[in-house]
VOPAGU-2260 file (C-alpha; in pm, 1 decimal, decimal comma):
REM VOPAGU-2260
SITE   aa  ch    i         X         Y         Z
SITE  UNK   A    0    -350,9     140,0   -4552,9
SITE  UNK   A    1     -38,6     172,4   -4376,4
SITE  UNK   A    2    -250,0     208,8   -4029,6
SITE  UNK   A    3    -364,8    -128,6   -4095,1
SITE  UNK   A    4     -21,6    -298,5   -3944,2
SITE  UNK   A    5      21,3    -123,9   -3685,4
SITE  UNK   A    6    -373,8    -162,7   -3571,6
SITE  UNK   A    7    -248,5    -608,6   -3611,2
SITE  UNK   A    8      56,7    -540,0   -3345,0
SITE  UNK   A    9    -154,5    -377,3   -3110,7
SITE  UNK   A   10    -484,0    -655,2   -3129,7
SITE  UNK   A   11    -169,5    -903,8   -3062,6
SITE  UNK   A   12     -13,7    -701,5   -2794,9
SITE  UNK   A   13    -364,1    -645,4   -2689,7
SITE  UNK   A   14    -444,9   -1013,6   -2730,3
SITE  UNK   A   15    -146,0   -1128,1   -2527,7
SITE  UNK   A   16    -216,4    -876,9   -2248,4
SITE  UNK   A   17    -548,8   -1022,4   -2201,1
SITE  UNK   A   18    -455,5   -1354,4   -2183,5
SITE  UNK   A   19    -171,9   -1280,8   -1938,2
SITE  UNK   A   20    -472,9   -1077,1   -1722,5
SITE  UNK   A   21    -708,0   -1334,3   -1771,1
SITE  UNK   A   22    -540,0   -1605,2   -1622,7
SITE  UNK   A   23    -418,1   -1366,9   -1344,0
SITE  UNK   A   24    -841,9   -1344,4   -1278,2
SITE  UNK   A   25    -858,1   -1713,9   -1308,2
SITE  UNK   A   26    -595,0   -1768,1   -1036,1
SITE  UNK   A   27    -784,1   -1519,4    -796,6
SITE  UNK   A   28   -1170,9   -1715,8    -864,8
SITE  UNK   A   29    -985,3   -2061,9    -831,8
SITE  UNK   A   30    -838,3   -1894,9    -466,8
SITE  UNK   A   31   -1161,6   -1768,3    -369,6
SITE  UNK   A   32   -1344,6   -2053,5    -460,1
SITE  UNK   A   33   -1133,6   -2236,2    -208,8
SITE  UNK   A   34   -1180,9   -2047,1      84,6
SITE  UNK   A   35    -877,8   -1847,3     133,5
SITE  UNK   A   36    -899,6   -1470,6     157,0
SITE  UNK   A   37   -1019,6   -1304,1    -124,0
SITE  UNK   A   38    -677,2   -1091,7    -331,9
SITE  UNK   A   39    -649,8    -743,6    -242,3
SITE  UNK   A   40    -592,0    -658,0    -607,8
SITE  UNK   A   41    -874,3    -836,5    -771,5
SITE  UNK   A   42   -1108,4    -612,2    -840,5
SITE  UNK   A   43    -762,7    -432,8   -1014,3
SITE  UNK   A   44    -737,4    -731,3   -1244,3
SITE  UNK   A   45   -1056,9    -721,3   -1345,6
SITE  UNK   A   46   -1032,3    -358,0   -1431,0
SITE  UNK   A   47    -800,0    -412,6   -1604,2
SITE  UNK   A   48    -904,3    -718,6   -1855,1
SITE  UNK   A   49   -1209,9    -512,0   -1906,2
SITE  UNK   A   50    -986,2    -195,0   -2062,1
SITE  UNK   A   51    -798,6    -444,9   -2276,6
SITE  UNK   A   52   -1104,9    -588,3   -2353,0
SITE  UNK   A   53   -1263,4    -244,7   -2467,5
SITE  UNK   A   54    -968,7    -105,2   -2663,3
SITE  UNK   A   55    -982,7    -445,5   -2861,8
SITE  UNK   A   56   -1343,6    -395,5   -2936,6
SITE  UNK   A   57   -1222,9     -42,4   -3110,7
SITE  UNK   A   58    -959,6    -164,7   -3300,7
SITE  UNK   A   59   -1145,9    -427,6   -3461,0
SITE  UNK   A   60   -1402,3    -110,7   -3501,2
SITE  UNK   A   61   -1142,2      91,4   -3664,0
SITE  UNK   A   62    -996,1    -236,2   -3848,6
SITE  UNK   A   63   -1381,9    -260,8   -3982,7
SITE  UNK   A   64   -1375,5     122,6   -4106,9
């Protein structure tokens, strides 16, 4: 049971990464959408929210176990 703690700080680290990435994504649709050239590092950002994303989805797996 004691893995159980330290699987919580990493969904909130994980949690608060995502967030921080997400709105980092947000800032590069709301620039496209207006025109200006598209953010070298985009695609990057994206990559990256989705492995947050995915090692969230397996700790709530191994949270589930």
């Amino acid at each position: 049971m004691a893995e159980r703690p330290a699987l919580a700080i990493e969904l909130t680290q994980a949690r608060r990464l995502l967030a921080t990435i997400s709105n980092k994504v947000n800032q590069v649709a709301r620039h496209a959408n207006a025109g200006d050239e598209f953010y070298k590092d985009a695609a990057a950002a994206v990559a990256a929210a989705r492995r947050v994303a995915d090692r969230m989805y397996e700790l709530v797996e191994e949270v589930g176990r």
